[in-house]
N, C-alpha and C positions, 0 to 999 in steps of 0.2 A: 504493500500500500504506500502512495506517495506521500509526501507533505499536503495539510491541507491549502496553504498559500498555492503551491505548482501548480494543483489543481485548477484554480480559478484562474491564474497565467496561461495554461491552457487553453481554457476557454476561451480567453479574448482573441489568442494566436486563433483559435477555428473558426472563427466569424470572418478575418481576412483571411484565409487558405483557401475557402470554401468558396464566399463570396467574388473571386475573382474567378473561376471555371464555372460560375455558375451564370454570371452575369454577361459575361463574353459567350457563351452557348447562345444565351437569351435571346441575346441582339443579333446573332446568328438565323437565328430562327426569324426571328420578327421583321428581317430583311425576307429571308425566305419568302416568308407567307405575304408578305406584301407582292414580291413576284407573281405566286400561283394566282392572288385573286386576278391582278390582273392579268394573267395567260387566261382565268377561266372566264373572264368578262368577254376577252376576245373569241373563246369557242373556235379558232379557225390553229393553230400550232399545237397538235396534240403528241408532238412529241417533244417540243421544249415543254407544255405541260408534263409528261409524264415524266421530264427528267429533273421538273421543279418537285415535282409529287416525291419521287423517289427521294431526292437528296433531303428534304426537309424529316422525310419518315427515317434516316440515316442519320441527322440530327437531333430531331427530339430520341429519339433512341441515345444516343450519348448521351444528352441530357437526363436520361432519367436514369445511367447507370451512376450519371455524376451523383445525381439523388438519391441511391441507393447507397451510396460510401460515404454521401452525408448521416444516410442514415445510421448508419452500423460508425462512424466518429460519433457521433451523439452518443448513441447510447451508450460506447464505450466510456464517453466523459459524465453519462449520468453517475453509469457506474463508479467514476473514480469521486466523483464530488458523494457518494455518497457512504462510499470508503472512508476519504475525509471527515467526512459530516463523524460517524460514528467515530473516530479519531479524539477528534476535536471535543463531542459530547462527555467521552470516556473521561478526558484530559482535565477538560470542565467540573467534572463530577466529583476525579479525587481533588482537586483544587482548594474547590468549596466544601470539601470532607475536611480536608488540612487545617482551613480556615476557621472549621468551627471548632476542631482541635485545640486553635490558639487561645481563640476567644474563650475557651472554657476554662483553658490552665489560668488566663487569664485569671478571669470570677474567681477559681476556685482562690487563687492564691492572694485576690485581693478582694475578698467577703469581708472584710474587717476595715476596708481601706486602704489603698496601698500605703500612705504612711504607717500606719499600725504595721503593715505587714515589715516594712524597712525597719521600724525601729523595735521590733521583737528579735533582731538579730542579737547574737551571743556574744557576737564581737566583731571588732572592725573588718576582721576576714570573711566575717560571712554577712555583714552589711554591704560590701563589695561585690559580694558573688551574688546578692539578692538585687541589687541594683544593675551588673549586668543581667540576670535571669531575665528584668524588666523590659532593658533595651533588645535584647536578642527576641521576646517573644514579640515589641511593638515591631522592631524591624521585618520578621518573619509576618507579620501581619498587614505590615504594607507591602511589602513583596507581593504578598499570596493576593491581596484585593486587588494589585496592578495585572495580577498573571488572569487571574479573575477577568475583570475590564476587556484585557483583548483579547481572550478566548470567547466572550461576551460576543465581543464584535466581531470576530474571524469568522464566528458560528452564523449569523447573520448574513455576512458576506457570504456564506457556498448558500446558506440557504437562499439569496437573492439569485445566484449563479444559477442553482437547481432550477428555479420557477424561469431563467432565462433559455434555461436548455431544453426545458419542457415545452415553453411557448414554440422553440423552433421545431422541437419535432412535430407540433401539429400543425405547424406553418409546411415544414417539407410535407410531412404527409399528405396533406391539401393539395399542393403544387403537383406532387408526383400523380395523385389522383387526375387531376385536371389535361396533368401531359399525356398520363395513360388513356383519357378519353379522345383526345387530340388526337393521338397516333390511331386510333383505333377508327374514328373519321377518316384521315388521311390514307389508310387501307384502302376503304371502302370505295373510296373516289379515284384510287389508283386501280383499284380492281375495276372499276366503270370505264374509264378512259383506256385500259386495254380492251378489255370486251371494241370498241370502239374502233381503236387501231384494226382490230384482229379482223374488224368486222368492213374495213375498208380498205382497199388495193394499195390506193394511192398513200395512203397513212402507213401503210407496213412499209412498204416499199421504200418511204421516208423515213424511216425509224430504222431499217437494214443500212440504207445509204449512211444513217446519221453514226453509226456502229464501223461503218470501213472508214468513216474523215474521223475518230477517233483514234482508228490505229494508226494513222500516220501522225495522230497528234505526241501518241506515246511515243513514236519512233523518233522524233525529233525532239522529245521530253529526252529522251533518254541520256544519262552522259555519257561523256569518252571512257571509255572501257580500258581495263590494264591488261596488257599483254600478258602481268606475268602469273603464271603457274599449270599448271597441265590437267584442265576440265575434261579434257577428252577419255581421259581413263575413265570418266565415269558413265559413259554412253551402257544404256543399258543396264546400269545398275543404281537407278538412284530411285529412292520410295517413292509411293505414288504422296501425294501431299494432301489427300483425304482417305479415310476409311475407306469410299464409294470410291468405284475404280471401272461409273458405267458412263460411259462417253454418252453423250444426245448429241454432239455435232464436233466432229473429229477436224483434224486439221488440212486446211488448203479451202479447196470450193464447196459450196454446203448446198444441195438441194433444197429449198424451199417447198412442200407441198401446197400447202397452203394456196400461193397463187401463182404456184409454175416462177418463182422466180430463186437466182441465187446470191447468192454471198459468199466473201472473203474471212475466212476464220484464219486469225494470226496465229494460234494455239488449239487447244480443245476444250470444251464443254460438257464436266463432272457434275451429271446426275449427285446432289445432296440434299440431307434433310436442312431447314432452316437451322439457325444458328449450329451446323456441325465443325467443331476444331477442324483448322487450317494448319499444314503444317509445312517447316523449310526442308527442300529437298534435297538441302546441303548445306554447309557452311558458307556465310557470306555475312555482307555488309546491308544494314538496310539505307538502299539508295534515293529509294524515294518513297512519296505515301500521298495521296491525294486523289479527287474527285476527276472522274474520267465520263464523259457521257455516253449510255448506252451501257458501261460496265460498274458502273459505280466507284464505291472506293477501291482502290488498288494499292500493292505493295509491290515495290521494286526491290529484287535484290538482289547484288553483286557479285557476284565467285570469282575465282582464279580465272586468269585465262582468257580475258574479256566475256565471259561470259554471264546472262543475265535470268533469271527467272521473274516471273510478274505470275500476280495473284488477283482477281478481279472478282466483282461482286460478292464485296466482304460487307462485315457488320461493324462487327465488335473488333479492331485493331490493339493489339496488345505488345507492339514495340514500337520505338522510335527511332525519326530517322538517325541516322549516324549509328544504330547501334549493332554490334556482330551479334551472331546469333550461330547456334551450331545446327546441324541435320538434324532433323525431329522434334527442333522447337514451335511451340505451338506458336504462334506471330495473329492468328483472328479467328473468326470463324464468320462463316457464311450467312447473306442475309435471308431473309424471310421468301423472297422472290426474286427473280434477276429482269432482266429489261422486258422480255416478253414472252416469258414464261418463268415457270417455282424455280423454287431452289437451285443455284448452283453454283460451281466454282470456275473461273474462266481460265486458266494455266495456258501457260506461253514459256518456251525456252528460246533466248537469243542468244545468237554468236555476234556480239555488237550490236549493230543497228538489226541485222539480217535475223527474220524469222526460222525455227528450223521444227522439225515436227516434233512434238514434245514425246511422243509416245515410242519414239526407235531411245528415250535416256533414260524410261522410265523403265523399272523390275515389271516384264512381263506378267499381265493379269493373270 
């Protein structure tokens, strides 16, 4: 158990920790949604809509995991203030035990008067030792009524602290309810405006088109690659980087049923459940991390050898950039649905800029 002071220093430190991831999400969002209404006033861009839709639902999702780490600091600091609290009470309790202690040797030894009680001494030696007896129990008695005083007050203070920690859990709680309604709209309207796409030529056909001028956007995101170290040894032997290991749209030209038309896949397309762990399919650097349209959020990252792995329609991101990361570290997981259809994960291996088919590096399903 801490000190009860740390306790409430704590506290103050989580109001600004908290408040800066939370606030900056916020305004994140509140940009967002200003977008969508207006893409849905206009009703005619239904795939910059559906990619305002996505990214916001990719947002308040962050947001509410930021709210869930609020929640679980809270409670931990109820927890500690009330560690404290009992501390403090305990502290309090033998204090004013002590005190009454004093107060009473007092009485007892001056029921007669404390003159009386000095000048009943035997002799000068123990009219000495009676007159310190006096000062040591007054000093012991203003001691204990000072220690008294700010245990008084210290106790006050968490309990002020407590009723402030409390306020905020029902404050997050609220908010978190509110974003869970929010996101849970935002579904719905994403699931309408596909219905939409899917259900119109020229809308798919835009939404496919919009997915191939994003892989040249990544290709020219991408940096200068380092020549050095020897990636090739690993052709055909590196893990698949989900659980699911069933391709819905393999790598090169892609048939289109739908409306007889096709597209450009720079990688393959992993069959996944919503939020299932993502993993690195080798040792590397994380290169990059950001919003791609058509794929979502995406992670880049860097191996030996110039060469690159990218990870697309993700959720939950769980490193950052600049950081290394070994094979089979988990780095996200996948979101709830991908640009125009459920679940999946979009995998891509490059030799620098150049696409190459992910599935001749990958351990044979």
């Amino acid at each position: 158990m801490g000190s009860p002071k740390l306790a409430i220093i704590l506290f103050c430190f989580l109001g600004v920790t908290l408040g800066v991831t939370e606030d900056s999400l916020q305004a994140v969002i509140a940009r967002q949604r200003a977008e969508i209404e207006g893409l849905s006033r206009e009703e005619s861009d239904l795939v910059s809509y559906l990619d305002a839709l996505s990214r916001e639902i990719s947002l308040v999702g962050e947001l509410l995991d930021t709210l869930a780490a609020r929640d679980s600091i809270l409670n931990r600091r109820l927890a500690a203030l009330s560690d404290s609290l009992e501390i403090s009470l305990e502290q309090l309790d033998s204090a004013r035990a002590a005190q009454a202690d004093v107060v009473r040797a007092m009485y007892i030894r001056g029921r007669g008067g404390n003159w009386a009680f000095l000048l009943g001494s035997s002799d000068i030696g123990d009219f000495v030792n009676r007159v310190g007896y006096f000062l040591f129990l007054a000093r012991a008695r203003q001691r204990l009524a000072d220690y008294v005083a700010r245990h008084t007050e210290l106790v006050d203070d968490i309990l002020d602290s407590t009723a402030a920690v409390k306020l905020r859990v029902e404050e997050n709680k609220a908010l978190k309810q509110a974003e869970f309604d929010s996101l849970g709209s935002l579904r719905r309207r994403k699931r309408n405006t596909l219905e939409k796409i899917r259900a119109d030529k020229t809308a798919y056909q835009n939404a496919l088109a919009e997915m191939e001028r994003s892989l040249e956007e990544l290709r020219l995101r991408l940096p200068e690659p380092s020549a050095v170290g020897d990636f090739e040894r690993f052709r055909g032997k590196l893990p698949w980087p989900t659980e699911s290991k069933k391709i819905i749209h393999p790598f090169g030209i892609v048939a289109e049923r739908r409306f007889g038309t096709n597209f450009r896949n720079a990688g393959i397309d992993i069959a996944t459940n919503p939020d299932e762990p993502v993993h690195a399919v080798a040792d590397g650097r994380v290169a990059q991390i950001y919003w791609l349209r058509g794929y979502g959020k995406i992670i880049i990252l860097e191996h030996e050898g110039g060469y690159f792995s990218v990870y697309g329609n993700l959720d939950r991101v769980l490193v950052e950039m600049g950081q290394m990361v070994e094979a089979g570290t988990e780095i996200a997981a996948t979101a709830a649905d991908g640009w125009l259809e459920g679940a999946k994960l979009h995998f891509e291996i490059r030799k620098g800029k150049q696409e190459v088919n992910p599935v001749e590096w990958l351990i044979a399903a």
